[in-house]
Backbone as JSON, one array per atom type, in Angstrom:
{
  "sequence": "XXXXXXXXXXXXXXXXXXXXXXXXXXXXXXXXXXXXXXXXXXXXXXXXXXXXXXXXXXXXXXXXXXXXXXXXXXXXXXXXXXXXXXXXXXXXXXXXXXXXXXXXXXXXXXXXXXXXXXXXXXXXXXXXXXXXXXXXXXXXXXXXXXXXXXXXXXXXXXXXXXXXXXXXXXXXXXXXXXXXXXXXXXXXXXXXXXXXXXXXXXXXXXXXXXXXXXXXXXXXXXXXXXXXXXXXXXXXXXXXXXXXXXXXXXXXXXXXXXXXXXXXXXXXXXXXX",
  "N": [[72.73, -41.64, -8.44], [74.34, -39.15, -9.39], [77.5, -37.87, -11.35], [78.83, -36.15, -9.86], [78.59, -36.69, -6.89], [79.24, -39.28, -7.17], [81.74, -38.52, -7.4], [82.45, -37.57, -5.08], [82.26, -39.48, -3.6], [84.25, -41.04, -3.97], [86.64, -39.98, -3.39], [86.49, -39.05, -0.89], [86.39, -42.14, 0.02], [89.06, -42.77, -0.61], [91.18, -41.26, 0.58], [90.07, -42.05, 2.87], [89.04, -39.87, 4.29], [86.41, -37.71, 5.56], [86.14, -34.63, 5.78], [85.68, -31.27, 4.96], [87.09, -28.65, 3.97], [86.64, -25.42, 4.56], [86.91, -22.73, 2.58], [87.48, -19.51, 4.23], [88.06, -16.36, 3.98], [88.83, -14.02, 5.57], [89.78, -10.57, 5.26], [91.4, -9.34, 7.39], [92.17, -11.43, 9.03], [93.64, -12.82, 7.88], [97.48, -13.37, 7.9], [100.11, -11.0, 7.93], [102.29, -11.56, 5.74], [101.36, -12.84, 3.43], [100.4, -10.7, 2.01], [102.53, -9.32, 0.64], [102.45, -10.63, -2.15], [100.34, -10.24, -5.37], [97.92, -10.6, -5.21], [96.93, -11.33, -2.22], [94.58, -12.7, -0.53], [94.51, -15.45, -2.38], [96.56, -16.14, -2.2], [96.62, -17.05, 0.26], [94.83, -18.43, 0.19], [96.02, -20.78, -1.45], [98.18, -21.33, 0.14], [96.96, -22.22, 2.75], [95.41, -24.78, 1.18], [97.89, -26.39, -0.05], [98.67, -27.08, 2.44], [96.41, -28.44, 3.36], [95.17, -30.75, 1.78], [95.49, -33.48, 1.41], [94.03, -34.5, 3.5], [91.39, -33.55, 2.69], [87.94, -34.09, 1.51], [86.69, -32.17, 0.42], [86.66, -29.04, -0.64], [85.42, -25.67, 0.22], [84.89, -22.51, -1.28], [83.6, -19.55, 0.4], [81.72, -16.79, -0.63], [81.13, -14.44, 0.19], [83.58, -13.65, 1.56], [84.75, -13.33, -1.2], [83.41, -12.02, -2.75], [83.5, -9.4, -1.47], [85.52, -7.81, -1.76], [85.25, -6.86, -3.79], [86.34, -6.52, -7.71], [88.66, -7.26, -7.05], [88.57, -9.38, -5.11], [86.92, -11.28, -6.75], [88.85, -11.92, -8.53], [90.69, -13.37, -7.13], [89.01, -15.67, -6.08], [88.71, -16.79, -8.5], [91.29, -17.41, -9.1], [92.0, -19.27, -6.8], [89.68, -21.15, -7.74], [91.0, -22.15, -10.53], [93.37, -22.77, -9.68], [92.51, -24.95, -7.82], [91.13, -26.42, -9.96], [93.04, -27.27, -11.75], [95.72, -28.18, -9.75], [94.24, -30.05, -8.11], [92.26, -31.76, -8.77], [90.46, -34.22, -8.35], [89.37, -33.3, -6.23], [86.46, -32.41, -4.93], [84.58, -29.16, -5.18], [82.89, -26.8, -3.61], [80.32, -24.25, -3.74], [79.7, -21.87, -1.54], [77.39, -20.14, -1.15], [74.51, -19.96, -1.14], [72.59, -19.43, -2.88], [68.84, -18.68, -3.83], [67.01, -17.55, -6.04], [63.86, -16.05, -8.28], [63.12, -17.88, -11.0], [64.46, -17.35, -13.4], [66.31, -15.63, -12.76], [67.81, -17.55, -11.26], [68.94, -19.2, -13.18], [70.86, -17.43, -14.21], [72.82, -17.44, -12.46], [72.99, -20.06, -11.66], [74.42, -20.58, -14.45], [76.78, -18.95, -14.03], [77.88, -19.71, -11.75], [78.27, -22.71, -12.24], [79.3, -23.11, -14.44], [80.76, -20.79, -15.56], [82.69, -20.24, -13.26], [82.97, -22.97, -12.41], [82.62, -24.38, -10.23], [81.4, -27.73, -8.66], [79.71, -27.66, -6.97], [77.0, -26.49, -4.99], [75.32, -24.24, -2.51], [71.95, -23.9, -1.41], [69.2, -22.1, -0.79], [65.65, -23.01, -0.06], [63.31, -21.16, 0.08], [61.97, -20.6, -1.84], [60.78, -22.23, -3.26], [60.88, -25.73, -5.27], [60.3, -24.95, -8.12], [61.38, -22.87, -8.36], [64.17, -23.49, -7.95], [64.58, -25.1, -9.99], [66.77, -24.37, -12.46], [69.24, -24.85, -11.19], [68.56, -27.41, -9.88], [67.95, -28.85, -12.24], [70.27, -29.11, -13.43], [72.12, -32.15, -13.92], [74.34, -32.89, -13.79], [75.99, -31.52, -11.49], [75.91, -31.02, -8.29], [73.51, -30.07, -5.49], [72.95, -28.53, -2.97], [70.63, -28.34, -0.61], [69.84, -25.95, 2.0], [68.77, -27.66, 5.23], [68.58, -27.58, 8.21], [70.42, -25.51, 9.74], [72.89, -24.2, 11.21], [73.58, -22.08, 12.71], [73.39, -20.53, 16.17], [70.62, -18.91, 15.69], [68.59, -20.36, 14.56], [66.43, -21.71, 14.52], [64.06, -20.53, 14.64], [62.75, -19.89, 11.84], [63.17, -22.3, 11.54], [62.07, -24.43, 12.91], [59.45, -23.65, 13.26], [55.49, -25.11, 13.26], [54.82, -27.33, 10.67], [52.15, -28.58, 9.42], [52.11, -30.12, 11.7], [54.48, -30.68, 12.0], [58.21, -30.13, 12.17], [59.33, -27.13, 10.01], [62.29, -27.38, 8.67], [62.24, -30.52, 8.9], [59.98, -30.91, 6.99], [61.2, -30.01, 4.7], [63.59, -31.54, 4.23], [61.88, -33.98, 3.92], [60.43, -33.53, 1.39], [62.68, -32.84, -0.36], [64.16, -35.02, -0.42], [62.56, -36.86, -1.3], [61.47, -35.43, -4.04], [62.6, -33.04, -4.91], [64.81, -34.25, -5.67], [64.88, -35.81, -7.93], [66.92, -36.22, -10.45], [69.32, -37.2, -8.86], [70.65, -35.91, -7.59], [71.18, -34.5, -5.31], [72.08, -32.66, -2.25], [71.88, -31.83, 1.27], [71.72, -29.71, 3.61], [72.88, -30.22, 7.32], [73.14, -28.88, 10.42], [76.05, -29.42, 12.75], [75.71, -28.34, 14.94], [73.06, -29.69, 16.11], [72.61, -32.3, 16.88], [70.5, -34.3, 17.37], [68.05, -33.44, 15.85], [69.75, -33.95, 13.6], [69.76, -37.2, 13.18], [66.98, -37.17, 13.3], [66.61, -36.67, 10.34], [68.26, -37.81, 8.78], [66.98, -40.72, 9.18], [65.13, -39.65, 7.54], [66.04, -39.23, 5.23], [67.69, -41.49, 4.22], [69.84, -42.54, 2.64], [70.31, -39.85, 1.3], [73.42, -37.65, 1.18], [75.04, -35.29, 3.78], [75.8, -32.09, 3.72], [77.94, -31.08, 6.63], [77.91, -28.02, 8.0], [79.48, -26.11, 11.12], [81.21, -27.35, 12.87], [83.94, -27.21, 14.89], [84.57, -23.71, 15.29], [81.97, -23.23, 15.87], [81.23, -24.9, 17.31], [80.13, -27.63, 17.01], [80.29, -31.26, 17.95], [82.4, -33.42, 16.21], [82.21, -36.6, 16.9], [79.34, -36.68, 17.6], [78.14, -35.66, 14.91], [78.6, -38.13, 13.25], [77.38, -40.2, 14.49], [75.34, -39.64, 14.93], [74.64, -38.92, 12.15], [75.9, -40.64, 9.83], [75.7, -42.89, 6.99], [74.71, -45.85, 6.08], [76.24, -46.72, 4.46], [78.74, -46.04, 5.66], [79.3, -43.77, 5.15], [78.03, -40.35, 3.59], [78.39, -38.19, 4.59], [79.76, -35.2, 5.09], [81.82, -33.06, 6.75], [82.33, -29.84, 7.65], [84.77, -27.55, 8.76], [85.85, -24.82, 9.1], [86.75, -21.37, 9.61], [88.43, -22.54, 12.18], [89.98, -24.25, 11.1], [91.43, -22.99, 9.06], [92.58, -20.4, 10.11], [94.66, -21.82, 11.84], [97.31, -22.03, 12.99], [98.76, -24.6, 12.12], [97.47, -25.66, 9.89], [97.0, -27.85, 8.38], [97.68, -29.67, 10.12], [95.53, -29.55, 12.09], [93.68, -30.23, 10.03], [93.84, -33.01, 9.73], [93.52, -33.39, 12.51], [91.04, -33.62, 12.21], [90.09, -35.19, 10.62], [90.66, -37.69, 11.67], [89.46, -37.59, 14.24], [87.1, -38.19, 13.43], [87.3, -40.62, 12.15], [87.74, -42.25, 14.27], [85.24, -41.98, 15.66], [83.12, -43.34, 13.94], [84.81, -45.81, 13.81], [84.03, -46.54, 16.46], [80.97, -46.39, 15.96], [80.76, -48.45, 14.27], [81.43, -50.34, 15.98], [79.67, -50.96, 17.87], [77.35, -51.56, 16.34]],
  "CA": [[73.74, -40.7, -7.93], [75.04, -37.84, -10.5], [79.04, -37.56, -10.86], [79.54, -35.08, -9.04], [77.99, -37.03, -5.89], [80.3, -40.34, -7.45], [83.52, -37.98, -6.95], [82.78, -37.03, -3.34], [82.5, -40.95, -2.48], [85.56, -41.97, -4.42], [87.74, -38.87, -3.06], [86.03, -39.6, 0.29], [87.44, -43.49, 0.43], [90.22, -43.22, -1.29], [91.8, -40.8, 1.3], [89.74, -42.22, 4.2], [88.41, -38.93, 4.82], [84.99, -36.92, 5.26], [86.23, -33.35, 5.42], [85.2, -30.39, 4.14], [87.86, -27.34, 4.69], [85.68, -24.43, 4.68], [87.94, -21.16, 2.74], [86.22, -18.4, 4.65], [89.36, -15.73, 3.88], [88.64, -12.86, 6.42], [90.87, -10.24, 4.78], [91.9, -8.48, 8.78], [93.0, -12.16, 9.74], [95.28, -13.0, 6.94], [99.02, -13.03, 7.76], [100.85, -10.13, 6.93], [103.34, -12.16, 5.19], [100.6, -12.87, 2.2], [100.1, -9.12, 1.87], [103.32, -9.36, -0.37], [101.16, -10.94, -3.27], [99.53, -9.02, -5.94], [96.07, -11.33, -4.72], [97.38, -11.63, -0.92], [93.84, -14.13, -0.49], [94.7, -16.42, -3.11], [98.2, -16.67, -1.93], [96.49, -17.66, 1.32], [93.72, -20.02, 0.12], [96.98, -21.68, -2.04], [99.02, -21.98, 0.97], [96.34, -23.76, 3.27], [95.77, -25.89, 0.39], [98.94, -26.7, 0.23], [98.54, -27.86, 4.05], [95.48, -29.85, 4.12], [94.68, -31.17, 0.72], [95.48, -34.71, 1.57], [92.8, -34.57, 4.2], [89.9, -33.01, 2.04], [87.68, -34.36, 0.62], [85.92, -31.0, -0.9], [86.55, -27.28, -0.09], [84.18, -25.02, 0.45], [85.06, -21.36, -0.79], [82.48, -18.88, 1.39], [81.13, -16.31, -1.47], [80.92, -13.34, 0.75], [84.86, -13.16, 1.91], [85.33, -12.64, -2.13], [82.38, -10.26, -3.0], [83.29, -8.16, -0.17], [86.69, -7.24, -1.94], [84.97, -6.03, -5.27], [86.59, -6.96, -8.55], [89.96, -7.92, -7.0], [88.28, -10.9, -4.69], [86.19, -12.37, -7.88], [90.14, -12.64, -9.23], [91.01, -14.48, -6.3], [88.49, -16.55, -6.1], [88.8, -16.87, -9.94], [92.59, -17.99, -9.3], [91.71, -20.15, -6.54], [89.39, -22.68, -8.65], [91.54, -22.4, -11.42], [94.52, -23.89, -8.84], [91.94, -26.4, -7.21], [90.89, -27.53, -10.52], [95.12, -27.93, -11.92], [96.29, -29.39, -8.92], [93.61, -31.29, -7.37], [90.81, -32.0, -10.14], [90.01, -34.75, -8.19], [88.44, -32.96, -4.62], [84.69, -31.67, -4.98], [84.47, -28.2, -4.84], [81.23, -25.96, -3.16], [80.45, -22.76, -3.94], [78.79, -21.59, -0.22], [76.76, -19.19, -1.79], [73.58, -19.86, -0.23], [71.85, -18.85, -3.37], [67.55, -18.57, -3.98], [65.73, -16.42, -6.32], [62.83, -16.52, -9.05], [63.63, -19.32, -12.19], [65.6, -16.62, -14.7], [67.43, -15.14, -11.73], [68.47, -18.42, -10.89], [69.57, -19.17, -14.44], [72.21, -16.67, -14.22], [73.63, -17.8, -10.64], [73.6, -21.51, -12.31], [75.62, -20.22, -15.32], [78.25, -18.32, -13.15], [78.44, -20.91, -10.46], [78.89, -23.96, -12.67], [79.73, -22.93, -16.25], [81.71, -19.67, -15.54], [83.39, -20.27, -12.39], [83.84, -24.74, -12.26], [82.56, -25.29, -9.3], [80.96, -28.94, -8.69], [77.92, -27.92, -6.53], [76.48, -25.3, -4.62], [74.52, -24.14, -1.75], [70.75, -22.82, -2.34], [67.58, -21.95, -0.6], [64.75, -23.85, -0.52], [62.49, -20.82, 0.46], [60.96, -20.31, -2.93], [60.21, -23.33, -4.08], [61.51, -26.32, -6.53], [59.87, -24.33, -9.07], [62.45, -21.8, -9.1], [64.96, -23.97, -8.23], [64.54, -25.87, -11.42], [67.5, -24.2, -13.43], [69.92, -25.6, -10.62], [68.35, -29.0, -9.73], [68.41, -29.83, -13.69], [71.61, -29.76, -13.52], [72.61, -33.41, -13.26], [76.68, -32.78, -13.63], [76.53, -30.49, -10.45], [75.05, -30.98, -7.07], [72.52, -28.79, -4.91], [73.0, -28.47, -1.3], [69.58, -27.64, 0.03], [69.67, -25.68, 3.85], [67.27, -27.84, 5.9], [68.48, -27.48, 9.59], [70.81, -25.22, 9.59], [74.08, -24.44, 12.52], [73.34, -20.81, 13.39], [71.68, -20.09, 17.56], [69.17, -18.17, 15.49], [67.97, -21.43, 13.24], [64.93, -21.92, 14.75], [63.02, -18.75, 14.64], [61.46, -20.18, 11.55], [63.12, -23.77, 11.08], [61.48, -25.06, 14.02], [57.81, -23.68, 13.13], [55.42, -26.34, 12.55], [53.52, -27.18, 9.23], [50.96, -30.35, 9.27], [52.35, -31.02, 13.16], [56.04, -31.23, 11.72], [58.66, -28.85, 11.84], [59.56, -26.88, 8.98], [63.01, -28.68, 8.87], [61.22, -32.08, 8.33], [59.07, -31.18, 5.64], [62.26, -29.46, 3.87], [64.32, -32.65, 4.24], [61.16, -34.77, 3.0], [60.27, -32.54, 0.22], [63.62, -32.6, -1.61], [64.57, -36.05, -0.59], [61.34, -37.63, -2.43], [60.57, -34.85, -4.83], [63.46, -32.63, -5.82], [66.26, -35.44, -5.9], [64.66, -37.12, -9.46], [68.4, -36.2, -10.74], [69.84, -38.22, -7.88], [71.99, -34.31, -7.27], [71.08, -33.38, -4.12], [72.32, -32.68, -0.75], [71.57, -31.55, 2.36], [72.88, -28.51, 4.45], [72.39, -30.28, 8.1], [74.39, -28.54, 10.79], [76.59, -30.25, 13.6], [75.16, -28.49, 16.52], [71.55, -30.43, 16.27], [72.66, -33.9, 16.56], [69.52, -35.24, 17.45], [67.86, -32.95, 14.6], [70.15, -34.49, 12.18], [69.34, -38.16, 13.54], [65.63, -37.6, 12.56], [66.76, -36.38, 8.97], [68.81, -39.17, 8.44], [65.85, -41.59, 8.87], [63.83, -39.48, 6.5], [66.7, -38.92, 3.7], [68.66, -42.47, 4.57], [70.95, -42.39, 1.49], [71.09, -38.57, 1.15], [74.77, -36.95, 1.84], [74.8, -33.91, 4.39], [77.12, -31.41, 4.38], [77.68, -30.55, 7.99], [79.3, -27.12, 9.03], [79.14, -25.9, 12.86], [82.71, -28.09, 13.52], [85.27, -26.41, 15.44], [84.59, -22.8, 15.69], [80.57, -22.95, 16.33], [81.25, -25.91, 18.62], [79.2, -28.81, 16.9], [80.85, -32.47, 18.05], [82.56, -34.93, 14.92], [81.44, -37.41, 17.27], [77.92, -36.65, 17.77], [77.46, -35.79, 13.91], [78.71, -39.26, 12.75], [76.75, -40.84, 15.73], [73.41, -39.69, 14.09], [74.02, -38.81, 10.76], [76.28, -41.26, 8.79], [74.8, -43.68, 6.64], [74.6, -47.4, 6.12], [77.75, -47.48, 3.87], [79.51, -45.15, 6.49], [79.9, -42.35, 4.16], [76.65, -39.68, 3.67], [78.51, -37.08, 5.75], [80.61, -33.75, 4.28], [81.84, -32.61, 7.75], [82.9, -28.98, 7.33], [85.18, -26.7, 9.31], [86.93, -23.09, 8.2], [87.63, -20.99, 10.9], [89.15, -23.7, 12.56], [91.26, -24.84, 10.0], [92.95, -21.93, 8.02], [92.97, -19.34, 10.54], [95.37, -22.08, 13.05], [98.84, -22.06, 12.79], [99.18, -25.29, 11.3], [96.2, -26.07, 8.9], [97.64, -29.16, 7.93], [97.72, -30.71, 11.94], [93.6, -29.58, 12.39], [92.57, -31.17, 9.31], [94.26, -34.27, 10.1], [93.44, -34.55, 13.42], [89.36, -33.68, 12.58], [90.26, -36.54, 9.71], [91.42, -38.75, 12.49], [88.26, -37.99, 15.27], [85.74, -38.99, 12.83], [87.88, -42.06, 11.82], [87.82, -42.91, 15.71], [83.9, -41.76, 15.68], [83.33, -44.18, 13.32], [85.01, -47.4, 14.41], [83.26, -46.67, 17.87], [79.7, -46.43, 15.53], [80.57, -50.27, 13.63], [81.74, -51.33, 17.14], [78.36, -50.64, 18.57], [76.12, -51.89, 15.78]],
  "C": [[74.51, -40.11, -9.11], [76.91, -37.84, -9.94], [79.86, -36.75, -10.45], [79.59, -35.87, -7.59], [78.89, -38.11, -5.64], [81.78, -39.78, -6.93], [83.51, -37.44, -5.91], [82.66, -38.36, -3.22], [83.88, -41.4, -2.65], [86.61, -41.42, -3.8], [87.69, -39.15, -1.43], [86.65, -41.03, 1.08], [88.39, -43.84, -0.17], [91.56, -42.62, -0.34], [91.69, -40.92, 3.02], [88.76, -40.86, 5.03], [86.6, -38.21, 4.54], [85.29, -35.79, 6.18], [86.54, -32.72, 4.42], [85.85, -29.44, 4.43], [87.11, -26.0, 3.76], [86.9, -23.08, 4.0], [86.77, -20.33, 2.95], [87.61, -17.45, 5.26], [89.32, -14.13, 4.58], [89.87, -12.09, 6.5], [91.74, -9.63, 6.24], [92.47, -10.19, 9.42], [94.01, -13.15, 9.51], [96.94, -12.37, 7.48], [99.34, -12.15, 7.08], [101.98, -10.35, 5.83], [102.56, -12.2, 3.39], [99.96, -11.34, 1.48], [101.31, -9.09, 0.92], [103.21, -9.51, -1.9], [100.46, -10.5, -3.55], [98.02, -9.47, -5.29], [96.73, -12.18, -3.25], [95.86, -13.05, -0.39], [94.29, -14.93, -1.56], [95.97, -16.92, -2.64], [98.35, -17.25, -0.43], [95.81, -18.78, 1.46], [95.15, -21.31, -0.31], [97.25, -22.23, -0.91], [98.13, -22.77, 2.09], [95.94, -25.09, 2.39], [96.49, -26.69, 0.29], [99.32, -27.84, 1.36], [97.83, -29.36, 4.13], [94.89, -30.72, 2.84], [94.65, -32.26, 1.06], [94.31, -35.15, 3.05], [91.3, -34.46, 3.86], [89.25, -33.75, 1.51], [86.93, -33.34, -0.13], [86.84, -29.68, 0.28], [85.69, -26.66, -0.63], [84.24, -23.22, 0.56], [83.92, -20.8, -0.61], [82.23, -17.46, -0.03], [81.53, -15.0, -1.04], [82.57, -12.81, 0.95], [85.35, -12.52, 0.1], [84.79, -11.64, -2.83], [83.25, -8.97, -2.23], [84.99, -7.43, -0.67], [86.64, -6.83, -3.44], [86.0, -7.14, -6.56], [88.1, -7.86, -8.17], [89.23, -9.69, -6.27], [87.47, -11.66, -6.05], [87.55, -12.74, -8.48], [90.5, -13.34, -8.33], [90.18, -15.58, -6.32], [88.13, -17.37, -7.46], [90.43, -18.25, -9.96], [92.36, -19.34, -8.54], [91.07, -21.32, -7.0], [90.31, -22.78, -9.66], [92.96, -23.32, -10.56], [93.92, -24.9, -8.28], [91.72, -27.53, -8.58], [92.19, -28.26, -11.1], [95.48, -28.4, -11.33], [95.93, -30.49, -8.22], [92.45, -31.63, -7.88], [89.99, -32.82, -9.16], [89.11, -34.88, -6.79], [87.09, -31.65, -5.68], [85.4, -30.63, -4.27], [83.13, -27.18, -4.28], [81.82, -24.47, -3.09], [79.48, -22.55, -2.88], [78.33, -20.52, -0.85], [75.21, -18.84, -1.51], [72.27, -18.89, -1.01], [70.15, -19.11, -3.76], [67.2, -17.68, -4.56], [64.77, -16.87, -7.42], [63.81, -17.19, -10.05], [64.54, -18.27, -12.55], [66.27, -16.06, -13.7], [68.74, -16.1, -11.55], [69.39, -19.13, -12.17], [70.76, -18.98, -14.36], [73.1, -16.84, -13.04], [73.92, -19.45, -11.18], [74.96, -21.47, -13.32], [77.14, -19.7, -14.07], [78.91, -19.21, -12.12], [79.5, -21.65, -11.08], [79.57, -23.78, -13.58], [81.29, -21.62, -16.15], [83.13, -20.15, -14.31], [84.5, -21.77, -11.81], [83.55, -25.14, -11.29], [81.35, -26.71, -9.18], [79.64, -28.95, -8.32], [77.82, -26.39, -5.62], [75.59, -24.85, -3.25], [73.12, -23.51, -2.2], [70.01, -22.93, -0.9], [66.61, -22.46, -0.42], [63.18, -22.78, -0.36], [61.5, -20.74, -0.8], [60.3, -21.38, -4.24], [60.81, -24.21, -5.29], [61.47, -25.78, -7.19], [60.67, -23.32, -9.78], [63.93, -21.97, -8.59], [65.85, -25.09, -9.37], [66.17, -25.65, -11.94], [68.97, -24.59, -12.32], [69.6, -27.06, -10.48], [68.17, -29.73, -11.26], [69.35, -30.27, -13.75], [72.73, -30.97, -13.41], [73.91, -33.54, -13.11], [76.51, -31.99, -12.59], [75.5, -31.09, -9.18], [74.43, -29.93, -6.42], [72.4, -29.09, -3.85], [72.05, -27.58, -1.18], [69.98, -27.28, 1.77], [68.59, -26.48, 4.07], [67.75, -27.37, 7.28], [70.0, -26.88, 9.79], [72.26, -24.82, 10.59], [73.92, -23.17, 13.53], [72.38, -21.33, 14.96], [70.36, -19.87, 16.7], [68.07, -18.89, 14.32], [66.37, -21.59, 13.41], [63.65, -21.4, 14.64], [61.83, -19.29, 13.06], [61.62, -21.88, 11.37], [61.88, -24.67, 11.34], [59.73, -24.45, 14.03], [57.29, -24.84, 12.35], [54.37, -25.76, 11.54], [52.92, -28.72, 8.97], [51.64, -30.67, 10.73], [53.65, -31.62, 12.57], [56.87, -30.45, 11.75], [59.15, -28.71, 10.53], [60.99, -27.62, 8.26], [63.33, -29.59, 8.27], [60.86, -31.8, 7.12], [60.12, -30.68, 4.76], [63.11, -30.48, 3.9], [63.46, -33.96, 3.17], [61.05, -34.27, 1.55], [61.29, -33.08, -0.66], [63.95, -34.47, -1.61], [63.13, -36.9, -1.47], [60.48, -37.05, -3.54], [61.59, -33.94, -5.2], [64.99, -33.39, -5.77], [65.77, -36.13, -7.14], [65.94, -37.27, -9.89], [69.35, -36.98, -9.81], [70.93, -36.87, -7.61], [71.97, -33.48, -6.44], [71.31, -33.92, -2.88], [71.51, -31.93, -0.11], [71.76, -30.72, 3.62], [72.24, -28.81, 5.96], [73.3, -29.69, 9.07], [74.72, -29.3, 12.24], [75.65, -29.67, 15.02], [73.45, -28.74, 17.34], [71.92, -31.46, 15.92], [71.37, -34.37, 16.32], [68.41, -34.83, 16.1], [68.26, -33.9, 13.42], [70.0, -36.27, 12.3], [67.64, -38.63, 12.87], [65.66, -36.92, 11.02], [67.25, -37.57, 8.74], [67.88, -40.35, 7.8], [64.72, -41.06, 7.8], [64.8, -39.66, 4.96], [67.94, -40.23, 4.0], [70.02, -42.38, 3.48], [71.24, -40.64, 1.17], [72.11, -38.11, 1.47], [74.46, -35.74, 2.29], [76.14, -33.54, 4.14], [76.82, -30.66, 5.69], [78.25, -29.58, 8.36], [78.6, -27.28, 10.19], [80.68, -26.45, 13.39], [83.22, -27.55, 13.92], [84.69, -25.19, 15.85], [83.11, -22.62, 16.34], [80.01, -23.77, 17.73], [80.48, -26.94, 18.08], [80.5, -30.06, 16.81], [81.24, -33.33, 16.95], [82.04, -35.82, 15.55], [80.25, -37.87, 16.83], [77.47, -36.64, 16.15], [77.83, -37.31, 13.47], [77.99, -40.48, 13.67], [74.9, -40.59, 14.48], [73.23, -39.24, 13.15], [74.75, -39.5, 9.82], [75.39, -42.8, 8.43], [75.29, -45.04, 6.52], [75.67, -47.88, 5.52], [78.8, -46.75, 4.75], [80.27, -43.98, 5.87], [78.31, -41.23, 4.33], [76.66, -38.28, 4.61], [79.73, -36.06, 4.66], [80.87, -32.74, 5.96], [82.36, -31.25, 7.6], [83.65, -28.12, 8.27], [86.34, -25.79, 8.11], [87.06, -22.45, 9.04], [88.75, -21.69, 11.83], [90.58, -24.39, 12.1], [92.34, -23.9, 9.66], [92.78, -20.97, 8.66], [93.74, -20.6, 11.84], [96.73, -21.79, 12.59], [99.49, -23.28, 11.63], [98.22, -26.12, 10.83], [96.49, -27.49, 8.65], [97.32, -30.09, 9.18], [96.14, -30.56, 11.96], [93.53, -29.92, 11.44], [92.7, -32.45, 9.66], [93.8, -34.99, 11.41], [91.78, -34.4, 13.06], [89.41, -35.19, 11.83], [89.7, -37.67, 11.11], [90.26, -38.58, 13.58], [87.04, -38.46, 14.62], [85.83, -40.4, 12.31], [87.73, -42.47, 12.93], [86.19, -43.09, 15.55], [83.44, -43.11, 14.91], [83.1, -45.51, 13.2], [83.74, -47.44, 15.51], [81.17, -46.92, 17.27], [79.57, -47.96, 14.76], [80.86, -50.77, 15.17], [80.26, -51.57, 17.73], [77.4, -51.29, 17.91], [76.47, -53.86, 15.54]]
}
């Protein structure tokens, strides 16, 4: 296990928690109040920060909410790690980025991710092969959140095609877990609203950590994911919600209580075994 993977367990039981607060900064549903601020998102990511930090164990800024605002969102999202890594060094950060392309493409998306930007790990791809995921999965200081089973209705269209009488899925869960994990730096992008899905990953990637969105706004159960996907030390889960969280009123009360249903989830999963 790579130390990036070490500082999501330690951050993980040191606060009791396995959430993931999702910034996904949808500039039309920002408070007009943060519109005052020369970088009105940053002054919104801060202030849910602010809220739920003692709940987190990673955040998860979304790529697209800061593209989509040209040179000013790359300064926000510039400011934002620079305040996650000063005030809270010690929560894993993901860059949702959900990036895949040929080796030297990927190069330059490794550099900017990890080197330029600080963040801890990353989302990727798996469509094009280890091969040209190389210049990320070297990376043993950073982690690599592979998509296998993903949260979207429209997952299936090719998840769920089979290959050798397995679905695609499967063999993308096997694959990385016994052939691009040599670095011990990889996750797992499984999503909450396929429990039973993420039940037969589990058993293929037993020690692998998922990160799970779908929570709250997509409708996938804390329950149900810690029911069939936490692992043998009762950690192996990255539960994620963002809509949910920093567009409520009081960001701080929904992280705490998702904290607090997967802490119930949980007990009820040692009570049982």
């Amino acid at each position: 296990m790579t130390a990036i993977l070490q500082k999501f367990e330690r951050r993980a039981q040191g606060i009791g928690s396995l959430v993931c607060v999702g910034l996904d900064p949808e500039v039309e549903r920002i408070p007009a109040r943060f519109f005052e601020d020369e970088f009105p998102v940053f002054a919104f990511n801060r202030w849910v920060i602010e809220q739920t930090h003692g709940y987190a164990a990673a955040y998860k800024p979304n790529m697209a909410f800061f593209e989509a605002r040209g040179v000013v969102g790359l300064r926000e999202l510039e400011l934002t790690m620079e305040y996650l890594r000063g005030a809270h060094p010690e929560i894993v950060t993901i860059c949702d980025a959900k990036r895949g392309d040929i080796g030297n493409t990927n190069r330059g998306y490794a550099t900017a991710i990890f080197d330029a930007m600080g963040f801890d790990a990353v989302t990727l791809h798996p469509y094009l092969g280890r091969e040209a995921l190389a210049p990320f999965l070297e990376r043993r200081d950073k982690a690599c959140i592979v998509l296998c089973r993903t949260s979207n209705p429209g997952a299936g269209e090719f998840q769920d095609l089979e290959v050798g009488g397995r679905p695609l899925w499967e063999m993308v869960a096997a694959r990385v877990s016994t052939e691009w994990n040599a670095a011990g730096n990889c996750m797992l992008v499984v999503g909450a609203t396929y429990p039973e899905e993420m039940r037969r990953i589990r058993a293929i990637a037993p020690e692998m950590p998922f990160l799970v969105p779908g929570v709250g706004a997509q409708g996938g159960d804390a329950a149900a994911v810690v029911a069939a996907g936490m692992d043998a030390r009762g950690l192996g889960l990255l539960i994620s919600s963002s809509r949910g969280i920093v567009f409520s009123d009081d960001p701080g009360a929904v992280a705490r209580a998702l904290r607090d249903e997967i802490r119930a989830a949980k007990e009820v999963v040692h009570a049982a075994s």
